[in-house]
DSSP file (Angstrom, degrees, kcal/mol; ACC not computed):
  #  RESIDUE AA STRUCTURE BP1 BP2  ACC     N-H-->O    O-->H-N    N-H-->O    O-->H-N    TCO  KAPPA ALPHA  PHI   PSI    X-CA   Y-CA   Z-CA
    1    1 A X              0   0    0      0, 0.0     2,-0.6     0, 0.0    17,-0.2   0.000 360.0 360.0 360.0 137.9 -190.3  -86.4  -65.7
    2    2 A X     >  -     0   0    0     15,-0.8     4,-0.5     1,-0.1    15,-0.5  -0.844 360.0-173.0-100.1 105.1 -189.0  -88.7  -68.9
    3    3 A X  H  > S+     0   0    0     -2,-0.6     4,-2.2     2,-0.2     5,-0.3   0.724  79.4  63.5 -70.4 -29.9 -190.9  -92.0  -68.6
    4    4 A X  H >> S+     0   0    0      1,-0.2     4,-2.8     2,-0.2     3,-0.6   0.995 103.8  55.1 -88.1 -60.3 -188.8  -94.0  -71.8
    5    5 A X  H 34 S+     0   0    0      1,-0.2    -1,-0.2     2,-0.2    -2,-0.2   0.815 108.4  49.0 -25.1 -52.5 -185.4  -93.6  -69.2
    6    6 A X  H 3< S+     0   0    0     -4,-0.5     7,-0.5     1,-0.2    -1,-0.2   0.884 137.7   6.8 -71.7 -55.5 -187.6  -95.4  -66.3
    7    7 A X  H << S+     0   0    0     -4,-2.2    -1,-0.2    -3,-0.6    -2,-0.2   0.667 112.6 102.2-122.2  -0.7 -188.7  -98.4  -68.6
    8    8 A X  S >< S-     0   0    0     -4,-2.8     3,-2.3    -5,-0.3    -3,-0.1   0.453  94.9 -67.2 -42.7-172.2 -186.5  -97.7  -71.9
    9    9 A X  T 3  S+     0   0    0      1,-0.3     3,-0.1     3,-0.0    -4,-0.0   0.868 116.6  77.0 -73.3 -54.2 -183.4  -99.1  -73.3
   10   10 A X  T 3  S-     0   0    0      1,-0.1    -1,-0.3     3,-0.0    -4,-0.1   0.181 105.4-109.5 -58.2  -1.9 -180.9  -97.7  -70.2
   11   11 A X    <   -     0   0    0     -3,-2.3    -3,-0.2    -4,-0.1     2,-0.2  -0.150  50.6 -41.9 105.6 151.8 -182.2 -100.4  -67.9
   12   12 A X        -     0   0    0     -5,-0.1     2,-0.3    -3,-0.1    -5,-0.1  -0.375  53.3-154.7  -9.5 107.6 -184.4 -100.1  -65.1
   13   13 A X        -     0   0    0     -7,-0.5    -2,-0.0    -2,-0.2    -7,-0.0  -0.978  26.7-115.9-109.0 138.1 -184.3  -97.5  -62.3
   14   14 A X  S    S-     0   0    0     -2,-0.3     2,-0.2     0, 0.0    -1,-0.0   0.459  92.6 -26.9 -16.0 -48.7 -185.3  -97.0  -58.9
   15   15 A X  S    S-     0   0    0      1,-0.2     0, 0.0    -3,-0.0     0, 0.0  -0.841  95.0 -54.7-165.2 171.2 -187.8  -94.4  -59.4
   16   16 A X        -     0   0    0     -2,-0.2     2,-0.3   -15,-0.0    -1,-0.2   0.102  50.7-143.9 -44.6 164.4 -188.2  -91.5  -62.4
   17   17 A X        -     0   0    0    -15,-0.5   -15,-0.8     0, 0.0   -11,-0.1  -0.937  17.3-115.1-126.0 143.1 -185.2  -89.1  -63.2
   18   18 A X        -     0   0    0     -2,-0.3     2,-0.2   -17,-0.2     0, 0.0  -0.340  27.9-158.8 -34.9 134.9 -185.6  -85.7  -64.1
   19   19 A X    >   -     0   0    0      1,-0.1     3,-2.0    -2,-0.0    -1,-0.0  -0.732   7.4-165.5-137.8 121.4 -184.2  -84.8  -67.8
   20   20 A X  T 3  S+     0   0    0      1,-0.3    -1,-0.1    -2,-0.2    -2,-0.0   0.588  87.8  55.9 -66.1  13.3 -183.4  -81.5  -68.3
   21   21 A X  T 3  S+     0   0    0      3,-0.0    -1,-0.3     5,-0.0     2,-0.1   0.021  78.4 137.5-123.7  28.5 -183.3  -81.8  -72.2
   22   22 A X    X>  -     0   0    0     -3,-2.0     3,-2.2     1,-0.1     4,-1.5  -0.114  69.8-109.1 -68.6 125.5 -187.1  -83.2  -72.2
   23   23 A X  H >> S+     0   0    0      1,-0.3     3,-1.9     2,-0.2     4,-1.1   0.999 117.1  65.6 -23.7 -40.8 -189.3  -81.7  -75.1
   24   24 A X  H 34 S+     0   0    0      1,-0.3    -1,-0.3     2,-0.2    -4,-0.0   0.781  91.3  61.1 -76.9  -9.8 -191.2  -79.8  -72.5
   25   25 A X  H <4 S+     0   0    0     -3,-2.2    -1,-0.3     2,-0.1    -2,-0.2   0.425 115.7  31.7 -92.6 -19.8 -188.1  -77.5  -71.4
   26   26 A X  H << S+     0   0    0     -3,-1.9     2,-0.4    -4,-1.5    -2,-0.2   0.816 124.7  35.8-126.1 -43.8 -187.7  -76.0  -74.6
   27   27 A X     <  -     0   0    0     -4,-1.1     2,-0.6     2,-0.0    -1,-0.2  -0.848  45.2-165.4-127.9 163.4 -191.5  -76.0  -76.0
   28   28 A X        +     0   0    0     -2,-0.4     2,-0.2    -3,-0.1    -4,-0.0  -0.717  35.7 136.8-109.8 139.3 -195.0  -75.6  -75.1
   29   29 A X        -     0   0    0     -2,-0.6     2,-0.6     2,-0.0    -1,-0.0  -0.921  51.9 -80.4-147.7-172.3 -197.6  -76.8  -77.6
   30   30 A X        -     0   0    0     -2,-0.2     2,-0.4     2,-0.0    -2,-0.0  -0.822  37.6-174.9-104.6 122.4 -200.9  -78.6  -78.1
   31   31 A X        -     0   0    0     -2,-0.6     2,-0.5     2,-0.0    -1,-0.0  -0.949   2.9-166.4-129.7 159.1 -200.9  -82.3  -78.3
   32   32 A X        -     0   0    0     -2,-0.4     2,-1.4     2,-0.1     7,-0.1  -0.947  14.8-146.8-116.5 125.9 -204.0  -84.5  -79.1
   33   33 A X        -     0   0    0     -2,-0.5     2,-0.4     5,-0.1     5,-0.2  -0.622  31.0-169.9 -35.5  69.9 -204.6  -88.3  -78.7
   34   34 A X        +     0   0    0     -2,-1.4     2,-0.3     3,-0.1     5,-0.1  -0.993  60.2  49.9-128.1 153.1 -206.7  -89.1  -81.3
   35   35 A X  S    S-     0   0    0     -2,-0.4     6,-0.2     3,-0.1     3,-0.2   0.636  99.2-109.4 -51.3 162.8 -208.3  -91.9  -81.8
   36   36 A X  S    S+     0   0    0     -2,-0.3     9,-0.2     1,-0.2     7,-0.2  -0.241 110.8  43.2 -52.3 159.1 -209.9  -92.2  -78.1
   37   37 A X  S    S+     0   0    0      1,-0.2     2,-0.2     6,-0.1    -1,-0.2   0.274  91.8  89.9  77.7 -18.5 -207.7  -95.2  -76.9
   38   38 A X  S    S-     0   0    0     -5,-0.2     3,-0.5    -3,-0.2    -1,-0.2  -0.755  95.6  -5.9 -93.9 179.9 -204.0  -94.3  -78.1
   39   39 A X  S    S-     0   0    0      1,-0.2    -3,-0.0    -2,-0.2    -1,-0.0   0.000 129.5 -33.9  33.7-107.6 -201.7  -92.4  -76.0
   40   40 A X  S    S+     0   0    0      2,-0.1    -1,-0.2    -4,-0.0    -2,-0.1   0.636  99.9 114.4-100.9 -13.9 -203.5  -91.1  -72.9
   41   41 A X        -     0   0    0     -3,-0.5     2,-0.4    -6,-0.2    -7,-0.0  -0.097  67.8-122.4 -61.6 153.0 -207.1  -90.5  -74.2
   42   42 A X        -     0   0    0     -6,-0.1    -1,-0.1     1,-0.1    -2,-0.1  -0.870  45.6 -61.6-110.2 160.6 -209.4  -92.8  -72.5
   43   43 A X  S    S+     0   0    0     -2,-0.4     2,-0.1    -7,-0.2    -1,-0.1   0.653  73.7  70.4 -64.7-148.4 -211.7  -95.2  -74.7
   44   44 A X        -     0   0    0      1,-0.2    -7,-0.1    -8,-0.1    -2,-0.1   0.630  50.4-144.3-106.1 164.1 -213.6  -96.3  -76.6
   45   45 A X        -     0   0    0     -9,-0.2    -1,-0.2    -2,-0.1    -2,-0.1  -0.025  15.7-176.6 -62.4 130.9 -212.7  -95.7  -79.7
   46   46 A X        +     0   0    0     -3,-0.1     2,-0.4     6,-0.0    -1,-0.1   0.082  46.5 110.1-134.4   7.1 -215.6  -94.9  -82.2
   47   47 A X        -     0   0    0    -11,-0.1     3,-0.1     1,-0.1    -2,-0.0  -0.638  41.1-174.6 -71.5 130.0 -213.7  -94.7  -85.5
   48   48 A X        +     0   0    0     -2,-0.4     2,-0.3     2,-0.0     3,-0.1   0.520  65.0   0.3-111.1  -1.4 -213.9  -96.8  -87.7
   49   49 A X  S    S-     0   0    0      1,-0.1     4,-0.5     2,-0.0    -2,-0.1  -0.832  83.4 -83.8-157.0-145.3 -211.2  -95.7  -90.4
   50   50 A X  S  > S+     0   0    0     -2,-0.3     4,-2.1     2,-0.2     5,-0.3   0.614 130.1  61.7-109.4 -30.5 -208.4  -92.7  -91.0
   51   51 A X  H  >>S+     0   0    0      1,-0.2     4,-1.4     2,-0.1     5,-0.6   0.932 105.1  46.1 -66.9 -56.0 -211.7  -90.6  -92.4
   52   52 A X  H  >5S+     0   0    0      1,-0.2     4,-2.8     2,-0.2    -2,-0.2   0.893 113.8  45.6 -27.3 -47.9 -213.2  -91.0  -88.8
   53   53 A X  H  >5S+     0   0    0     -4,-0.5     4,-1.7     2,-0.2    -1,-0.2   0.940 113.2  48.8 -63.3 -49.4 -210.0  -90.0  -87.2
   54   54 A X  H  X5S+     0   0    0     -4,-2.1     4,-2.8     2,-0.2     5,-0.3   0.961 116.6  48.2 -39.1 -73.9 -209.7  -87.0  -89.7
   55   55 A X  H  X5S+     0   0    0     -4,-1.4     4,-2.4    -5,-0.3     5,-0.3   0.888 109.6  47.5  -1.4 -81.3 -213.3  -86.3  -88.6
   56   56 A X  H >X<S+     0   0    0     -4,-2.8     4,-4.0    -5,-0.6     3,-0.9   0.970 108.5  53.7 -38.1 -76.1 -212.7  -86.6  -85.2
   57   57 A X  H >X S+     0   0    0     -4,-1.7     4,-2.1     1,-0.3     3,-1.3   0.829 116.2  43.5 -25.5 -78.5 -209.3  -84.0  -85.4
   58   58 A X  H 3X S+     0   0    0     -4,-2.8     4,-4.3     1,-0.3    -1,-0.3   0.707 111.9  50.7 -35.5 -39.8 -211.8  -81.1  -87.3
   59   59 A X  H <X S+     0   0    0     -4,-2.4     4,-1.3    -3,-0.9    -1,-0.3   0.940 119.0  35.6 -85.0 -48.2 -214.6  -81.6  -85.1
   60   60 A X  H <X S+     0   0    0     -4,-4.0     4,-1.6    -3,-1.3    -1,-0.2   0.808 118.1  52.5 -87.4 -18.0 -212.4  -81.1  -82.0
   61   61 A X  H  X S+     0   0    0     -4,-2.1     4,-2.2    -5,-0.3    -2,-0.2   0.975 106.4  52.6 -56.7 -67.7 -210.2  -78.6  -83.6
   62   62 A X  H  X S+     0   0    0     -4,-4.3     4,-0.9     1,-0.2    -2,-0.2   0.655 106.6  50.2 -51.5 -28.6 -212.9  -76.5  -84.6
   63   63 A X  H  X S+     0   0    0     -4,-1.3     4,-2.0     3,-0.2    -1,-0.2   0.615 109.6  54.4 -71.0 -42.3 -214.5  -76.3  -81.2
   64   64 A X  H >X>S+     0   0    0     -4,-1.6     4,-1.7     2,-0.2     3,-1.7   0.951 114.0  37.6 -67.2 -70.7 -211.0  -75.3  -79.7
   65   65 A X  H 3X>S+     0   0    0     -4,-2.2     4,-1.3     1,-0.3     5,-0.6   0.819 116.8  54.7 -63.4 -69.4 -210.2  -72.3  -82.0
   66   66 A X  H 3<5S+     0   0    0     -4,-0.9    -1,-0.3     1,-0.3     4,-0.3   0.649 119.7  34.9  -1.7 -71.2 -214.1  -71.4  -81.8
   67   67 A X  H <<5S+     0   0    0     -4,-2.0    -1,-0.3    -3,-1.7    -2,-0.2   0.838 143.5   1.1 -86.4 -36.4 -213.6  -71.4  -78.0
   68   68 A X  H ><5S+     0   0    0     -4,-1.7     3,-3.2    -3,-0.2     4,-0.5   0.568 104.3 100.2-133.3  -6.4 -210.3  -70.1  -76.9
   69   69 A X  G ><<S+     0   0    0     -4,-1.3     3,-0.9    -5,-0.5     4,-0.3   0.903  89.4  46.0 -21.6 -60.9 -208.7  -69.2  -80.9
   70   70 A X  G 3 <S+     0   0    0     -5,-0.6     4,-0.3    -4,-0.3    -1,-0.3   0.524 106.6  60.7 -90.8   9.1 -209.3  -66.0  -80.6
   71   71 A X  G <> S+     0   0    0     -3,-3.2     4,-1.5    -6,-0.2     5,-0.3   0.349  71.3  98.7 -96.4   8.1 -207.9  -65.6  -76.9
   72   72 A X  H <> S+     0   0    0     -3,-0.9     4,-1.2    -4,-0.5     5,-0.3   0.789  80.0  45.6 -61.2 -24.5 -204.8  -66.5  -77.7
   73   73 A X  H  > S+     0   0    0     -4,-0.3     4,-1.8     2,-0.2     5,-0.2   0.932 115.1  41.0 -97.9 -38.6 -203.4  -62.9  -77.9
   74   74 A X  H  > S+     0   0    0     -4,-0.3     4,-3.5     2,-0.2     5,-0.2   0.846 111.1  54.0 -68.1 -20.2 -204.6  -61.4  -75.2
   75   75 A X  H  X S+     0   0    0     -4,-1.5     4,-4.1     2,-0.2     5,-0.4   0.944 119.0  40.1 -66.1 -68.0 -204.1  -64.4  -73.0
   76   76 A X  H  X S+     0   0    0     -4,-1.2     4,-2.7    -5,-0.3     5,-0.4   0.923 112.1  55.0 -32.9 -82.7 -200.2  -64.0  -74.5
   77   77 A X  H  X S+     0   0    0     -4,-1.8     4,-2.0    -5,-0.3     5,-0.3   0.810 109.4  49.3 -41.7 -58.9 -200.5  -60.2  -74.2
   78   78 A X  H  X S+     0   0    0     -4,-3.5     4,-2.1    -5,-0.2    -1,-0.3   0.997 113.7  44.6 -42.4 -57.3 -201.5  -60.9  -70.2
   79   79 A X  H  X S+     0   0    0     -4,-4.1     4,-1.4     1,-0.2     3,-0.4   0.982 110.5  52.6 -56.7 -45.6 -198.5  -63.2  -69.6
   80   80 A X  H  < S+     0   0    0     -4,-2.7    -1,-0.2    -5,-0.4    -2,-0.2   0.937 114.9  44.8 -70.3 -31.9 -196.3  -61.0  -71.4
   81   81 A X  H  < S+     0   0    0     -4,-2.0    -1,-0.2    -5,-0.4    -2,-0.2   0.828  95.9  67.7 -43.0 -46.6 -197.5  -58.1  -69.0
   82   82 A X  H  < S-     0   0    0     -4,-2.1    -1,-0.2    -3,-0.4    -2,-0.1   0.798  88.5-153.1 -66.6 -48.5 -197.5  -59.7  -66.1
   83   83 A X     <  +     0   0    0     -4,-1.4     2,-0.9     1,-0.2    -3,-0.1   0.511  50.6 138.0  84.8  -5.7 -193.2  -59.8  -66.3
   84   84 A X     >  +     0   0    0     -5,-0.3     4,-3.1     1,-0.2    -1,-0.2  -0.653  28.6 171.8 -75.3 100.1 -193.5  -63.0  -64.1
   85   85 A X  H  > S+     0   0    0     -2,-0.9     4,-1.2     3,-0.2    -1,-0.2   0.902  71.0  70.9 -68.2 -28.7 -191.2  -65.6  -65.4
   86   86 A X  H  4 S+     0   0    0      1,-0.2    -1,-0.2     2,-0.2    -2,-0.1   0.920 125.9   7.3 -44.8 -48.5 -191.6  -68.1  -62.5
   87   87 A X  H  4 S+     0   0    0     -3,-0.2    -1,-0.2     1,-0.1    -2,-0.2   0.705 134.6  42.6-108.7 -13.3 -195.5  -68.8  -64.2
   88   88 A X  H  <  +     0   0    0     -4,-3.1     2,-2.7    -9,-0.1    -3,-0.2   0.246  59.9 155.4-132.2  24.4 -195.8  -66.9  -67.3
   89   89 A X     <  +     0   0    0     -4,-1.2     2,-0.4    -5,-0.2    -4,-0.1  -0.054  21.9 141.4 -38.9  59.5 -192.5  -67.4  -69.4
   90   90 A X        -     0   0    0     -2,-2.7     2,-0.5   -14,-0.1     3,-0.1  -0.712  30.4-175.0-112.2 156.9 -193.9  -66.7  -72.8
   91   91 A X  S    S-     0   0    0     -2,-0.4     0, 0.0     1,-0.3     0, 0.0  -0.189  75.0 -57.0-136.2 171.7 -191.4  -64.4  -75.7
   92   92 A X        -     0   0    0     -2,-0.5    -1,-0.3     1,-0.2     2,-0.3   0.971  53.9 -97.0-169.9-144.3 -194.2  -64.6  -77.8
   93   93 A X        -     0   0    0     -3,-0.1     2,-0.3   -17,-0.0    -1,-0.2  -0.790  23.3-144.5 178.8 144.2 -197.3  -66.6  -80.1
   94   94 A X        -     0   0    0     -2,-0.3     2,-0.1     2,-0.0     0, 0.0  -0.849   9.6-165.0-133.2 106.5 -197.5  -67.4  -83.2
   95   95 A X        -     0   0    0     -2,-0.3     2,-0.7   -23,-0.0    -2,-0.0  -0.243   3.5-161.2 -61.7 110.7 -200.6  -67.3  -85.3
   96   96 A X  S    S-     0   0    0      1,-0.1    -2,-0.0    -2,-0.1     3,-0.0  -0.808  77.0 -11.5-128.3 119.5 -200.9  -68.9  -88.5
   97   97 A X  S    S-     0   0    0     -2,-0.7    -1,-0.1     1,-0.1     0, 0.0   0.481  89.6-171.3 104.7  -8.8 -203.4  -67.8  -90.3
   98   98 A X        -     0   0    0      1,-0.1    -1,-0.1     2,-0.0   -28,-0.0   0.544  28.5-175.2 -54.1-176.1 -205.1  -66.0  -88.1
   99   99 A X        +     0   0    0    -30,-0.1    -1,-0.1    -3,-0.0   -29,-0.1  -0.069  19.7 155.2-170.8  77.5 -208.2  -64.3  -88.0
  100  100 A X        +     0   0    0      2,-0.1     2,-0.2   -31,-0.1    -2,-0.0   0.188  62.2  14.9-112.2   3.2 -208.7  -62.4  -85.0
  101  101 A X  S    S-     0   0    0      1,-0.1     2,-0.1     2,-0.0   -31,-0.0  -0.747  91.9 -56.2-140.6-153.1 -211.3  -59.5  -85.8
  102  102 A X     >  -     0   0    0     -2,-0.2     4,-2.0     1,-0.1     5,-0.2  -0.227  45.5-104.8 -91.2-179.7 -213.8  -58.6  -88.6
  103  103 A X  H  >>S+     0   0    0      2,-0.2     5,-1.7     1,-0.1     4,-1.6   0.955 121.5  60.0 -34.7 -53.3 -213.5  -58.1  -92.7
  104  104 A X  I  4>S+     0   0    0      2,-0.2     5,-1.2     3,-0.2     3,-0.5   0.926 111.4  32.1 -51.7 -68.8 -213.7  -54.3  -91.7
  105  105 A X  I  4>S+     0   0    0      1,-0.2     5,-0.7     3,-0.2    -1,-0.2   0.991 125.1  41.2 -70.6 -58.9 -210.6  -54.0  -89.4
  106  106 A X  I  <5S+     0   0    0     -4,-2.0    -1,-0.2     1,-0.2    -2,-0.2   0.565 129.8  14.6 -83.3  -4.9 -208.4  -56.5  -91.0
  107  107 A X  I  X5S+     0   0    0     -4,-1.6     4,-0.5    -3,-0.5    -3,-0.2   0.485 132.9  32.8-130.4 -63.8 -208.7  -56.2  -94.5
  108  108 A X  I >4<S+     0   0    0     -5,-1.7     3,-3.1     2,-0.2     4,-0.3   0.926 105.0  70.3 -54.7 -83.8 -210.5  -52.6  -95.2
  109  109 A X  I 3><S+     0   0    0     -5,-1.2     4,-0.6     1,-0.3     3,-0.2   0.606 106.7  33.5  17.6 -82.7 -209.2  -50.7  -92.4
  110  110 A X  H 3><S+     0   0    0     -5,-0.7     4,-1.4     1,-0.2    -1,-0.3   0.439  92.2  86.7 -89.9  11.3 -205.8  -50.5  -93.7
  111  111 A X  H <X S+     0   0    0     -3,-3.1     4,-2.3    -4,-0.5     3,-0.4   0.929  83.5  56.1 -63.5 -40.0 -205.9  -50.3  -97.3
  112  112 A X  H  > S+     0   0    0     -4,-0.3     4,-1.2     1,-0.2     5,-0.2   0.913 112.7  43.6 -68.9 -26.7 -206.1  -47.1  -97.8
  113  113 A X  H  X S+     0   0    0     -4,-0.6     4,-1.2     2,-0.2    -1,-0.2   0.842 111.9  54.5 -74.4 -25.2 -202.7  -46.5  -95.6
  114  114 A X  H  X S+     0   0    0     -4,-1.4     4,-1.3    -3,-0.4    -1,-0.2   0.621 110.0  49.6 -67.5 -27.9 -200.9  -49.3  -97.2
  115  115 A X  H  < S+     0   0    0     -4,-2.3    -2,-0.2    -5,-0.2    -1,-0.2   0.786 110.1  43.6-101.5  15.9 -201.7  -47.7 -100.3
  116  116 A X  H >< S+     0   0    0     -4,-1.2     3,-1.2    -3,-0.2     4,-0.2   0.828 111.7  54.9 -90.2 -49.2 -200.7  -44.4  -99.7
  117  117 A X  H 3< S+     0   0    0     -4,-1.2     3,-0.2     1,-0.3    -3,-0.1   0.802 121.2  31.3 -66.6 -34.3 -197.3  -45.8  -98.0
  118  118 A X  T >X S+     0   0    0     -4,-1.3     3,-1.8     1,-0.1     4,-1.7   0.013  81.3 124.2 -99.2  10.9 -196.4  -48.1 -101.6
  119  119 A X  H <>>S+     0   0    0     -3,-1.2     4,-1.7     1,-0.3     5,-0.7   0.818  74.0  55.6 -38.4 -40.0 -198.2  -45.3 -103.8
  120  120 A X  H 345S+     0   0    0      1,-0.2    -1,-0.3     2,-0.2    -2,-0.1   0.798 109.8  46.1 -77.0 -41.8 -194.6  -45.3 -105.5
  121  121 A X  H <45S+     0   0    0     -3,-1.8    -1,-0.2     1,-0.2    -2,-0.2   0.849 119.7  36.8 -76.9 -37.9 -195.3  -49.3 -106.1
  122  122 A X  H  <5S-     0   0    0     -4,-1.7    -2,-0.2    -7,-0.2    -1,-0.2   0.582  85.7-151.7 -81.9 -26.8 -199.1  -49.1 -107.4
  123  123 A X  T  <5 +     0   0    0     -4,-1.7     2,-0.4    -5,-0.5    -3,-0.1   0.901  23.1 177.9  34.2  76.6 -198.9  -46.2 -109.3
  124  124 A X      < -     0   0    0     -5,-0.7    -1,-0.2     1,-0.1    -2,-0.1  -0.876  32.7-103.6-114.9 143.2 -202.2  -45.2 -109.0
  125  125 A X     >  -     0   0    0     -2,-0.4     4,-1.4    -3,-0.1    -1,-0.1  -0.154  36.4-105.7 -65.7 132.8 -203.5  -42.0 -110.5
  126  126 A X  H  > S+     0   0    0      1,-0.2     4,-2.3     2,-0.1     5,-0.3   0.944 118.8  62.7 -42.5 -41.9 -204.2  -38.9 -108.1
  127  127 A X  H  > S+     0   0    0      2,-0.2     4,-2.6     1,-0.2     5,-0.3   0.771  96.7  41.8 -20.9 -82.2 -207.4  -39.7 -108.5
  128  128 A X  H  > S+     0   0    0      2,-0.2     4,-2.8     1,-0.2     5,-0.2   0.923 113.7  64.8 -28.1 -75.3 -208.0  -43.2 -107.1
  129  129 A X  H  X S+     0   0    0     -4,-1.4     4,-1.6     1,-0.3    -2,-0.2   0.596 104.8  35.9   5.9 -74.4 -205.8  -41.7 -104.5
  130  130 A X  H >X S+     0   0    0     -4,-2.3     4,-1.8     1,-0.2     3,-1.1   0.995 119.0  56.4 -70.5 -55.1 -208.2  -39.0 -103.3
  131  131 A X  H 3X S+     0   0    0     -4,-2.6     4,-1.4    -5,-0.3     5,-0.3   0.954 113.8  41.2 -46.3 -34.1 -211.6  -41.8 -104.0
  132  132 A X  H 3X S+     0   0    0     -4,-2.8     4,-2.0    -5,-0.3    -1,-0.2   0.988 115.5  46.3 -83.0 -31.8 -210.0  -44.2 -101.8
  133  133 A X  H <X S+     0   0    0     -4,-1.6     4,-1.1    -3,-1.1    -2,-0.2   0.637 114.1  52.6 -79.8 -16.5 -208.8  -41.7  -99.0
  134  134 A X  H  X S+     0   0    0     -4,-1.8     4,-1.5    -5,-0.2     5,-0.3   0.764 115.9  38.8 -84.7 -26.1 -212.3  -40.2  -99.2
  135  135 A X  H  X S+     0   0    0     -4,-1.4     4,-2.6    -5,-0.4     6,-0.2   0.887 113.6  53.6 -76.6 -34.4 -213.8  -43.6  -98.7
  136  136 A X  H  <>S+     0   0    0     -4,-2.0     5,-0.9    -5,-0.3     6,-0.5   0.858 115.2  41.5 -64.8 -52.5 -211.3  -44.4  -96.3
  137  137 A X  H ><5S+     0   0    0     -4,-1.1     3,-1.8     4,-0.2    -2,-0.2   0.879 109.5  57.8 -58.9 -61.0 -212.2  -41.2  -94.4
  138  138 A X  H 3<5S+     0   0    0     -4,-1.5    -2,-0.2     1,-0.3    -3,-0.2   0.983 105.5  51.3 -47.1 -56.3 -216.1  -41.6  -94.8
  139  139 A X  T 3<5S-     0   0    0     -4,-2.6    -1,-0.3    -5,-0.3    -2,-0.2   0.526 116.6-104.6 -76.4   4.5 -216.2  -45.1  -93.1
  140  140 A X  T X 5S+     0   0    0     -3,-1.8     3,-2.6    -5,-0.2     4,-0.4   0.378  88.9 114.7  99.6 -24.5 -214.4  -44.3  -90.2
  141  141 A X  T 3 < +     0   0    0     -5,-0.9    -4,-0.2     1,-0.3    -1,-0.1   0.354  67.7  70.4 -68.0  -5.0 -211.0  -45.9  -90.9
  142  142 A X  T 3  S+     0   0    0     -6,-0.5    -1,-0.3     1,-0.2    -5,-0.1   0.616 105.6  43.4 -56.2 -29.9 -209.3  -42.7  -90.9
  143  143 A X  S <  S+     0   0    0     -3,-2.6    -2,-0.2    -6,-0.1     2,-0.2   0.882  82.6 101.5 -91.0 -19.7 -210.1  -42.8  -87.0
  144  144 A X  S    S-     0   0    0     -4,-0.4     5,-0.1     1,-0.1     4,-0.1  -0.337  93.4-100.8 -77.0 136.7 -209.1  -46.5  -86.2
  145  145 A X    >   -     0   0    0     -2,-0.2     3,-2.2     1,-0.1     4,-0.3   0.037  27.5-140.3 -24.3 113.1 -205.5  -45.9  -84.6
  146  146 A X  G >> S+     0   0    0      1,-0.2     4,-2.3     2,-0.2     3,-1.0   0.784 100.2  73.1 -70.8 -12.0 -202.5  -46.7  -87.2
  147  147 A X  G 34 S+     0   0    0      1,-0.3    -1,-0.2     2,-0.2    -2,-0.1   0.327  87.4  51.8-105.3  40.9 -201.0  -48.0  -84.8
  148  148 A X  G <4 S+     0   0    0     -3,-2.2    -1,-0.3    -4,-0.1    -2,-0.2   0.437 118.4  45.0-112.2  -3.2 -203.3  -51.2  -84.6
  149  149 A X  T X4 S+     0   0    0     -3,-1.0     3,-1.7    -4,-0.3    -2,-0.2   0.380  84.9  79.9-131.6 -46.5 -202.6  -51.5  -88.3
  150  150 A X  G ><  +     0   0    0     -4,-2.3     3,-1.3     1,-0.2    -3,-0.1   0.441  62.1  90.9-110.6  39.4 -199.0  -51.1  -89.3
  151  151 A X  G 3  S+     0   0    0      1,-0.3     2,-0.5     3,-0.1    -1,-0.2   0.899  85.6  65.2 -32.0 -53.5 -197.8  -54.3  -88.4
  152  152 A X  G <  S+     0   0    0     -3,-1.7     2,-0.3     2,-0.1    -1,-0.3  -0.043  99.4  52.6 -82.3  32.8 -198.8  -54.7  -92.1
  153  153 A X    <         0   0    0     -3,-1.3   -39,-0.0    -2,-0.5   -40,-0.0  -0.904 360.0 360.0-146.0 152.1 -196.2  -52.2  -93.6
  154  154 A X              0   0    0     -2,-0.3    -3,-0.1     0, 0.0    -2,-0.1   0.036 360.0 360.0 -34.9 360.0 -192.5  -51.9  -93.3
């Protein structure tokens, strides 16, 4: 329900109206009050400037991704599983930035197949080649599944 109709410009009305072009019909995100006291957060307010507020933001930011950041894809990955639109209507998530495992899987993992796949682009000497695919091999990253991986190539 769209509150600004109900006491907005258009006058008065009995009770709320549905509005079927409200924000919330075409997307779902996270919104925050901050300071305590504006919007809907309740008081009181313990800032004392725009660093406080900033402050505030990090502190409560960091404690969400910290707690449910890194469930955001499987949580997606459920909904989209599930095939119920009535409760789970999600096409996708989008991540910025993300950083949803360790060094090992996200960064090592796949070099050596990304460089095998652009070899043409890097022009790296057989050499390298075999040293990196031996290393590549040696640590185990030969075994992790490519297809957890080649998101990151064409």
């Amino acid at each position: 329900m769209e509150m600004d109709r109900f006491y907005g410009s258009l006058g008065p009305t009995s009770q709320p109206i549905p509005n079927p072009y409200s924000w919330a019909n075409l997307i779902n995100m996270i919104r925050v009050n901050l300071p305590a006291m504006t919007g809907f957060s309740p008081g009181p307010s313990t800032v004392k400037d725009e660093i406080d507020v900033a402050n505030q933001f990090m502190d409560l930011w960091r404690h969400f991704v910290d707690l449910f950041g890194s469930y955001v894809p499987y949580v997606a990955s459920q909904m989209l599983d599930a095939e119920d639109e009535r409760y789970f209507k999600v096409s996708g998530v989008q991540i910025n930035d993300p950083w949803v495992n360790d060094e090992d899987v996200t960064m090592n993992a796949p070099a050596a197949e990304a460089m095998n796949y652009f070899q043409s682009v890097f022009a790296l000497n057989d050499s390298f080649m075999a040293d990196i695919n031996k290393h590549a091999n040696d640590c185990g990253y030969k075994r992790i599944s490519p297809r957890w991986h080649l998101h990151t190539l064409p």
